[in-house]
N, C-alpha and C positions, 0 to 999 in steps of 0.2 A: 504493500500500500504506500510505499516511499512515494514513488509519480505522483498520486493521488494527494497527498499534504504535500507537495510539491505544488502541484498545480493551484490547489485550494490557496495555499500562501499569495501567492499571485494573484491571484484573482480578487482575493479580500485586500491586499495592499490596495489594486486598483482603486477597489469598491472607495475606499476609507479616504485615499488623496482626492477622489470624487466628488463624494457628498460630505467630508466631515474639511478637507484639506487638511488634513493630518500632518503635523510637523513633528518632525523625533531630532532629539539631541542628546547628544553623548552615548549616542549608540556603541562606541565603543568604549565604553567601561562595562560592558557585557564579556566578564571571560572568557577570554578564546581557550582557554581549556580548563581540565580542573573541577572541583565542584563548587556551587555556588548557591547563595539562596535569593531569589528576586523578590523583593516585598515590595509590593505597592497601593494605593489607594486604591479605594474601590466602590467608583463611583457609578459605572456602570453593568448591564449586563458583556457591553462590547470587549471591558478592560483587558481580560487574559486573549483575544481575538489579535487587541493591537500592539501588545506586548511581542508576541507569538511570531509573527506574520516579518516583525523587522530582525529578528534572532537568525546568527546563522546557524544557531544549534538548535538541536529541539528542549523542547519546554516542557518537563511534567510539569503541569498544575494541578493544586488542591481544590475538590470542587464539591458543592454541593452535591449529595447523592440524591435529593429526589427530584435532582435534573435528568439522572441517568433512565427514569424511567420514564420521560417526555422521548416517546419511537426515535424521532429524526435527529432532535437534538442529542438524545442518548447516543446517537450513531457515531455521532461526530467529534462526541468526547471520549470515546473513548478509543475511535481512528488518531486524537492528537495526545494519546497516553494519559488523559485527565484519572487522580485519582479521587474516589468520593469520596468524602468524610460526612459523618453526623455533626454536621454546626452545632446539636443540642446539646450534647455529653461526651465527655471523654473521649476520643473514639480511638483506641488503640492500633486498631491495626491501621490507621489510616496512618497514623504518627508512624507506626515501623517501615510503611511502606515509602513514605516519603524519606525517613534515613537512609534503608535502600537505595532510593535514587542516588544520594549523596553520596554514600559507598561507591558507586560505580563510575564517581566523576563525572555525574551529571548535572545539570541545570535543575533550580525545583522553584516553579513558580507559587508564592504564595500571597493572601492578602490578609492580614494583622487583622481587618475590622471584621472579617470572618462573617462579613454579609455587606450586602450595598448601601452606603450611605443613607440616609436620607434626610439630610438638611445639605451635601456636600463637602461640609468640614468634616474633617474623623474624628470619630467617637471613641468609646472605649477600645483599647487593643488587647487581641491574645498575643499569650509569651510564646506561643509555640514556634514561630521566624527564631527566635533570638536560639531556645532551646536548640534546634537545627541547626545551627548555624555554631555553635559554641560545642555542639556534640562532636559534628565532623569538625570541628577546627578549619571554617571554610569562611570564604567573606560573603557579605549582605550586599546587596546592590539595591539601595534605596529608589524608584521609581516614581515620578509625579504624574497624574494624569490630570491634567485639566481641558474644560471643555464640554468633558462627557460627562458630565449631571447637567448642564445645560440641554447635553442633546438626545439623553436619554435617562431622567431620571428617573426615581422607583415607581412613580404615580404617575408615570405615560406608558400608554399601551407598545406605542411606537415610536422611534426615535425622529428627530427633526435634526436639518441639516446645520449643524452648527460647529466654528472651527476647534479643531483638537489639538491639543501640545502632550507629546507626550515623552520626559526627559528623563535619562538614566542618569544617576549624580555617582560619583565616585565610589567606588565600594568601600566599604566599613569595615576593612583587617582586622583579621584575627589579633589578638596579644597574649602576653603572660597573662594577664588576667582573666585569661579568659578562662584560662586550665583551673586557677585557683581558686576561680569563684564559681566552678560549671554547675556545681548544685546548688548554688544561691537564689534561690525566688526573686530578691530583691535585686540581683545584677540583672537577669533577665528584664524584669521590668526597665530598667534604667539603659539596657539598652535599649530595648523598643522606644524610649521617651528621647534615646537618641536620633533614631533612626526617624521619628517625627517630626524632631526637629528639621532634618534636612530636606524629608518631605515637604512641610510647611513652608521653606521656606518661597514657594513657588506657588504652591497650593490658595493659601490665606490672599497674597494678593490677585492671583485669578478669582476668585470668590467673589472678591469686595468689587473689583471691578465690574466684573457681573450683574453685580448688587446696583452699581450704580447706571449700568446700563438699560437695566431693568426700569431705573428712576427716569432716566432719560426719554427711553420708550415712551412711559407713562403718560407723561407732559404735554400740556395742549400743544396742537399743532401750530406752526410759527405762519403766519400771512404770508400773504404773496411773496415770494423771493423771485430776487432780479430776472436769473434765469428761465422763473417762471413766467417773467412776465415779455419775457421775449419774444414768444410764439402770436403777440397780441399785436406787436410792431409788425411781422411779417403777415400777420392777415389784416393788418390795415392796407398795407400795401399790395398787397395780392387782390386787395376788392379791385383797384384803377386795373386789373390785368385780365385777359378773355377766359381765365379759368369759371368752371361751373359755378355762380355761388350757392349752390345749394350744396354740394360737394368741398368746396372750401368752408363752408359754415359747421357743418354739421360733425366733423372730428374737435374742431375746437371749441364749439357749445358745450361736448360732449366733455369736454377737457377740462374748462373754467365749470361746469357745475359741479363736478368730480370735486375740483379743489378748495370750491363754495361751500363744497358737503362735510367735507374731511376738515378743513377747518371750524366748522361749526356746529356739525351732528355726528360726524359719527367717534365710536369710540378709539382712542391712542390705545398705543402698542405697538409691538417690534413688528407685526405682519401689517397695520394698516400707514407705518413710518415707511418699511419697503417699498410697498404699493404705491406711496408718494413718489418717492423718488423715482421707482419707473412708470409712472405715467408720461414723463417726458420724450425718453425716449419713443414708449408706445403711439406717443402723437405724432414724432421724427414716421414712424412706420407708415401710419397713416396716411400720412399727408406726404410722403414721399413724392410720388408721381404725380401728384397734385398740383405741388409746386413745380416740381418738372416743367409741366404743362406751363404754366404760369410764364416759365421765364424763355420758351422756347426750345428747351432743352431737350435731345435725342432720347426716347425712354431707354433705360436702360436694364440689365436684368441685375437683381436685387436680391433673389435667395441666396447666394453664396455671402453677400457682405452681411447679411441679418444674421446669419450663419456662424460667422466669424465674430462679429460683434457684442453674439448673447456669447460665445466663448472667451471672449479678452475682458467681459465684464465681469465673468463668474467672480474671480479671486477678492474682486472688491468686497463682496458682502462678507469674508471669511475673515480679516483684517482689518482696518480701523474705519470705525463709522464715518470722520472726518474725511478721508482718502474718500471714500466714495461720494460723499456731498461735494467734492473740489473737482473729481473725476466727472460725474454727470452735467455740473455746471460746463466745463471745457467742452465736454460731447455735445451739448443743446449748441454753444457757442461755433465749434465749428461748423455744426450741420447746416446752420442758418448764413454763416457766412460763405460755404460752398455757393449754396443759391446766387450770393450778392457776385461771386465770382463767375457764377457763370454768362452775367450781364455781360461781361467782359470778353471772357476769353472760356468761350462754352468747351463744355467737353463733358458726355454721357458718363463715364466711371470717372470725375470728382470726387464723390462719395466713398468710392473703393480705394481712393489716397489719401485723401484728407482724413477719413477718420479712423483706419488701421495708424495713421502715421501719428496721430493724434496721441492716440494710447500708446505709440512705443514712444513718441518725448516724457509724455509722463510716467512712464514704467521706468526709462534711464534715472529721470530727476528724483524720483520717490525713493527708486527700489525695492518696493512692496514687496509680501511674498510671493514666488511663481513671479519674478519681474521678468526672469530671464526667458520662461518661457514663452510669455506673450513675447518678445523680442522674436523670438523662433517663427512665431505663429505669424506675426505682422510680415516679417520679411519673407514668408514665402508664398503670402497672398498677394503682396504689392510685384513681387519679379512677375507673379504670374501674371498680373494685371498690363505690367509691362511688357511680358512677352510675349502673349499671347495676343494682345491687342493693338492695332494700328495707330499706335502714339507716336509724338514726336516729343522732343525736349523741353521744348518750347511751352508747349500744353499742359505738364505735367508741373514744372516748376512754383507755377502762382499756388498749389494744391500742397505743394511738399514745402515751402517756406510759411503757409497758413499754420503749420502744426507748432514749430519755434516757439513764435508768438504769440500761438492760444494759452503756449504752457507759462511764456514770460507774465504777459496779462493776468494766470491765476497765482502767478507769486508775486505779482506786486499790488493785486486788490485784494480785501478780504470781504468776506461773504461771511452774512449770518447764516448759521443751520439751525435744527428744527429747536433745539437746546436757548439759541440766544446767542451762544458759543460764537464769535469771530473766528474763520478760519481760513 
């Protein structure tokens, strides 16, 4: 079954840099050989999943047994060597089996709070990490997870997409003392209260900032911002031009009562704060070939850039709330000023240069996470645009110096976001 946890590995990394944008650090204070004990928080169901997946060894973990009797699940913990223990009581052979592990110079993943969280901070700890870990004379690899109580805590059925950090801190060597005090109750304790300290140390401020994220969500919606009120200048403007006005009206009514509402009735939080922010673009969709029409312009085809655009946005929403209120103001900004260039110096794929090139000045300036890979992503959507397309130099120029400057423009103005916040 090696292929098979082979493959599975791969497949759940994908999953987790997907939907969670998963970051690991200090993956390498994972022993390359040897035995070891991994203790970490344990905040989710996913925890031992994304522990597991970035090892390059295999991982027993300690695991609830009356998971073993859920058919599918059962299948699969026990394909990744998962050993069950009774959380309730004592449970000895599960303790013998896990020393085992360690005898053979194995890896033994375990979690201290000996069930999932449920406020995210940790609660009481068992001695049994420290116990193991001072039996074999092996070090502790302390583990942070933060993220995953936000994205899947004990009181949701199913997880929501929300970013992960998940960071290995130095291992905890063995000592003299450890021989001399191995049957001391009170050492064991006292290492456990070590080993949380260096857990916390990562843990407590992901928490709080959470907490205040949570605050921010909450808070009434901010009025019109600038960016928002952009779309209002280019459908004045669009009225003097032969576009349909019922067709021109009717995305951007659709648009201002949206932002009428949400400012005023409907309820805050992180999904209807989202929802704000992409309406913008969704109007950009809209009204695409609209204005097209508008200014004269070649229609051009559009699934690949919309394509490419909901892909260089993703990272935003994984990273800092800010980053993406600065990011969508510059995207409204270029899209509308493509239009004003094409008075000029028309050209059908504008849109396919100005706004991949867009996001790679601000992905350089920022350096977000995943910066480098939108970089990958933009430059091999713009050669193709370039190669495959009957451009000249000339044409493409006014499109490729627009992006500089959108990004100079959002570092020397500040913009309120939904908070009040100058950013």
């Amino acid at each position: 079954m090696y292929w098979l946890v082979k493959i599975l590995k791969i497949l759940f990394l994908m999953f987790f840099r997907l939907f969670f944008t998963v970051e690991y650090l200090g993956v390498e204070n994972i022993p390359s050989s040897g035995p070891a004990v991994l203790a970490a928080n344990h905040p989710s169901y996913l925890d031992p999943v994304l522990i597991y997946v970035v090892s390059e060894r295999p991982i027993r973990f300690l695991a609830w047994d009356k998971l073993f009797q859920i058919p599918i699940l059962g299948f699969f913990l026990r394909l990744f060597g998962a050993i069950p223990v009774n959380v309730y009581s004592k449970d000895s052979n599960a303790f013998e089996q896990a020393m085992q592990v360690l005898r053979q110079g194995d890896l033994l993943g375990v979690f201290p709070e000996a069930g999932r969280s449920q406020q995210g901070y940790m609660e009481s700890l068992k001695s049994g990490a420290a116990r193991l870990a001072i039996f074999n004379n092996c070090p502790i690899v302390p583990i942070t997870i933060t993220g995953a109580y936000e994205a899947w805590p004990v009181h949701r059925l199913l997880p929501l997409p929300r970013k992960i950090m998940v960071r290995f801190w130095q291992p905890i060597q063995p000592g003299q003392e450890w021989q001399n005090r191995r049957n001391d109750p009170d050492f064991h304790r006292e290492l456990m209260e070590r080993w949380r300290e260096v857990v916390n140390r990562q843990l407590i401020p992901g928490l709080k900032a959470h907490e205040r994220r949570d605050k921010l969500f909450a808070q009434p919606a901010w009025h019109l911002r600038i960016f928002e009120i952009v779309p209002l200048g280019a459908l004045l403007i669009m009225l003097f031009s032969k576009v349909p006005k019922l067709w021109l009206m009717l995305p951007a009514t659709a648009y201002y009562l949206y932002l009428l509402a949400d400012i005023h009735l409907l309820p805050q939080g992180r999904i209807s704060k989202v929802l704000r922010d992409l309406s913008a673009p969704i109007l950009m969709v809209a009204w695409t070939d609209i204005l097209a029409y508008g200014v004269e312009m070649p229609q051009a085809e559009h699934f690949s850039l919309l394509a490419v655009m909901s892909a260089l946005m993703l990272p935003y929403y994984w990273t800092s709330y800010y980053d993406t209120q600065r990011y969508l103001r510059g995207l409204t900004l270029a899209f509308y000023l493509n239009f004003v260039l094409q008075l000029w110096y028309p050209f059908a794929y504008g849109l396919h240069v100005a706004l991949p090139l867009y996001t790679a000045c601000y992905a350089v300036y920022h350096q977000h996470l995943h910066w480098y890979s939108q970089l990958i992503v933009v430059c091999s959507y713009v050669t193709g645009v370039v190669a495959f397309l009957p451009t000249r130099p000339e044409q493409l120029l006014p499109y490729v110096l627009l992006c500089p400057i959108i990004v100079a423009y959002m570092k020397l103005v500040k913009f309120t976001a939904h908070d009040g916040r100058q950013i």
